[in-house]
C-alpha positions as CSV (number, residue, x, y, z in Angstrom):
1,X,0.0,0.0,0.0
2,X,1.5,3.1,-0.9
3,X,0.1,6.8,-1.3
4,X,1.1,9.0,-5.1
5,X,-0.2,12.1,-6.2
6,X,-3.0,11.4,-8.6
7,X,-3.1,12.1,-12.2
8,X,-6.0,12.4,-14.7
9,X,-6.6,9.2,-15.4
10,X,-7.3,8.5,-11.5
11,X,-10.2,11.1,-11.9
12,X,-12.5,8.5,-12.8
13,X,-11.4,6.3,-9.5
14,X,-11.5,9.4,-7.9
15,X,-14.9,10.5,-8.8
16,X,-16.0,6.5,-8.1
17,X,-14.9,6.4,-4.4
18,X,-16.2,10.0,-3.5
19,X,-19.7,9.3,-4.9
20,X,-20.0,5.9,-2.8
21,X,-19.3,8.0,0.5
22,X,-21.6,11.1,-0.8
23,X,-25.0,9.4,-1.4
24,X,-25.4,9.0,2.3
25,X,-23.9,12.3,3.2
26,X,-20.3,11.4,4.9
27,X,-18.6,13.7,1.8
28,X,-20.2,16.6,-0.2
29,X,-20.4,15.1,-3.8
30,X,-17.8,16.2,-6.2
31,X,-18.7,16.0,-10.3
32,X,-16.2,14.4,-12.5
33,X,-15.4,17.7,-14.3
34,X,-14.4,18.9,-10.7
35,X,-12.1,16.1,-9.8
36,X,-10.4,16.5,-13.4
37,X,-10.0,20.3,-13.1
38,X,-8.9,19.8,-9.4
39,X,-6.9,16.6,-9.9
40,X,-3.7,17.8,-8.7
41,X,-5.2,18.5,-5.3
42,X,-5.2,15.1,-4.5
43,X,-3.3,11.8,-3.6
44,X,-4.4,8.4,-4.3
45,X,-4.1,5.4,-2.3
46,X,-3.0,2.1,-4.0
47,X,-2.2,-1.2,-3.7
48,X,-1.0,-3.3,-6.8
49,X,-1.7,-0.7,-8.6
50,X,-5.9,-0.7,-7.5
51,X,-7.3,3.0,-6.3
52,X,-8.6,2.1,-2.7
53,X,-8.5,5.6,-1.1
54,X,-7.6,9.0,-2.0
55,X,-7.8,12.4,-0.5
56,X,-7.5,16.1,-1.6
57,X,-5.8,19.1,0.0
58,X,-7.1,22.5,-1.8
59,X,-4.7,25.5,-0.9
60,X,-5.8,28.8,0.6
61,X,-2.7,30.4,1.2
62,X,0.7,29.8,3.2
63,X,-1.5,30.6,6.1
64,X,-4.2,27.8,5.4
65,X,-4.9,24.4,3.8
66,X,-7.9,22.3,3.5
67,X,-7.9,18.6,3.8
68,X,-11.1,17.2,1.5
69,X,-12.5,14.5,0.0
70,X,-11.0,12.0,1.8
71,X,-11.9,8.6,1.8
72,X,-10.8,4.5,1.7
73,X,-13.3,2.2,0.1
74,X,-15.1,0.0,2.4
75,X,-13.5,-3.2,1.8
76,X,-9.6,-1.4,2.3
77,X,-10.9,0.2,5.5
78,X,-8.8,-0.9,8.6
79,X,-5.5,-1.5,6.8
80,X,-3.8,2.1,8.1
81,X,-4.5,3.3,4.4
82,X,-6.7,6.5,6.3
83,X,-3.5,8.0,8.3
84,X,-1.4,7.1,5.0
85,X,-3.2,9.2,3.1
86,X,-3.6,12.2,5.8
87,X,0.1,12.1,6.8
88,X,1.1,12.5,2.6
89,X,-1.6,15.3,2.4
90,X,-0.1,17.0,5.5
91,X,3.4,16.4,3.7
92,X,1.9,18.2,0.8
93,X,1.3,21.2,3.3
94,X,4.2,21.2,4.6
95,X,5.9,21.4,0.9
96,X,4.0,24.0,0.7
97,X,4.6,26.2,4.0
98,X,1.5,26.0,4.8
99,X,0.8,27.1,9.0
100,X,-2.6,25.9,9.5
101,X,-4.2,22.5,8.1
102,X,-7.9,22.6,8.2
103,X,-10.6,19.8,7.6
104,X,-14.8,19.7,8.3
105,X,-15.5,16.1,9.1
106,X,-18.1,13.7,10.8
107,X,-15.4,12.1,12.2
108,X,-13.3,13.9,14.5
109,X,-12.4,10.6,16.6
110,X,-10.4,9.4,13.5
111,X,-8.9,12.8,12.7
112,X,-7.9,13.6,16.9
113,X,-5.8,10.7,16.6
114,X,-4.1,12.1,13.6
115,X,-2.8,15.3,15.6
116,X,-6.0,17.6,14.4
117,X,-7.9,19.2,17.5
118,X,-11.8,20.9,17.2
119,X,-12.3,24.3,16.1
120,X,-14.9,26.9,15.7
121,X,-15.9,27.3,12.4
122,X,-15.8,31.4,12.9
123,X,-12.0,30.6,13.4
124,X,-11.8,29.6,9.6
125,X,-13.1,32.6,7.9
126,X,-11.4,32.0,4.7
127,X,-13.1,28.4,4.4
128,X,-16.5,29.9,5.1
129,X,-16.3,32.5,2.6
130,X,-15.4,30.6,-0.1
131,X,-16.2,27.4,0.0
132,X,-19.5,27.0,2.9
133,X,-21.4,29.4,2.0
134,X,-22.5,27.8,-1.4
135,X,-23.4,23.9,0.3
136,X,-26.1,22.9,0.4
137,X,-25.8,22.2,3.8
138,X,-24.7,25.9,5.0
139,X,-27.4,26.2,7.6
140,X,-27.5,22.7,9.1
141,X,-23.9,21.8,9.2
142,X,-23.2,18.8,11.3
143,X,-19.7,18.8,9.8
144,X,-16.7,19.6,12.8
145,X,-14.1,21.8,12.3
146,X,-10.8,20.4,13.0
147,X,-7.3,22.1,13.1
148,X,-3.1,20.9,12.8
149,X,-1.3,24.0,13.6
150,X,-1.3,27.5,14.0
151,X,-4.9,29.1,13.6
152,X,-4.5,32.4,11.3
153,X,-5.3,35.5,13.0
154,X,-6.4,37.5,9.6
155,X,-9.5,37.2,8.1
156,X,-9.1,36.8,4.5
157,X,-6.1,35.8,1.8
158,X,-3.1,37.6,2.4
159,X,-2.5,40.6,0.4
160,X,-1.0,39.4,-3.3
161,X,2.3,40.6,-4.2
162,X,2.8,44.6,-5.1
163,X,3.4,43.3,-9.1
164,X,-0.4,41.9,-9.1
165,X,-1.8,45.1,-6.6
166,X,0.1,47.3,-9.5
167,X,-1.6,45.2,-12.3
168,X,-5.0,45.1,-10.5
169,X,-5.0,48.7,-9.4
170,X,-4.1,50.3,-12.6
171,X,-6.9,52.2,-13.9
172,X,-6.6,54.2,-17.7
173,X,-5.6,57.8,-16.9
174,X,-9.3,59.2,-17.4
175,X,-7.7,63.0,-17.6
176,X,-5.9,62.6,-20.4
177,X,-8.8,60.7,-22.0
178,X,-11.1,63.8,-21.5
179,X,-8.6,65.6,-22.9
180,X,-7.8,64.3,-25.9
181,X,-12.1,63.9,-27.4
């Protein structure tokens, strides 16, 4: 058993294992098109070369990470393939610099004994902004916010670097527009 990151052809595998966990509620469903446009978010779990878990971590900034979509098909369940796949997404994060590593779960059991510890959702602002409010499940969440690491003390995405403020800030130079008419 052994952890990779996935590639496109896993998407299919991908979307397979998520949907089996999603039609009673455990994950939030995913469509194909969004594992294939998001497929470098995640890591698969194999074994002779056989899909049998995978798991996503969707970047918000050095400051926070998301752990989704993860999962281990029922029949692989109990093997250690669950901690595999959170240790190489949390490995991912750490590539990454990443301070914080978030997850929403219905079971925090599993993920307190990977190191994650219960939070408030209102202390994950970015994740509620961009991704909550547009589930389905926004106003009856039974979903617990977990946390690995420091919690960010800002609100929202840190600021981008002065080349993209310059780029987004530029405006034409209306005076010399109205001049020239």
């Amino acid at each position: 058993m052994r952890t990779r990151k996935a590639i496109l052809p896993d998407a299919k595998h991908i979307h397979e294992l998520i949907a089996a966990y999603s039609s009673d509620g455990t994950l939030l469903p995913r469509t194909l098109p969004e594992i294939c446009e998001n497929v470098r978010d995640f890591v698969v779990l194999e074994d002779d070369g056989k899909i049998m878990g995978c798991g996503a971590l969707h970047l918000y900034g050095t400051h926070l990470a998301e752990i989704r979509s993860i999962t281990v098909a029922p029949w692989a369940q109990g093997k250690g393939g669950g901690g595999r796949l959170v240790k190489a997404l949390m490995a991912e994060a750490k590539r990454h610099r990443v301070d914080c590593i978030c997850l929403f779960t219905r079971k925090p059991d599993f993920f307190a004994g990977q190191g994650f510890s219960v939070a408030q959702r209102e202390d994950l602002p970015d994740k509620i902004y961009k991704d909550c409010h547009a589930c389905p499940r926004f106003h009856c969440c039974d979903e617990v916010a977990m946390v690995r690491g420091q919690i960010p003390k800002f609100a929202i995405l840190p600021e981008p670097a002065d080349w993209l403020v310059k780029l987004q800030g530029w405006a034409p130079n209306t005076e010399a527009q109205a001049n020239s008419g």
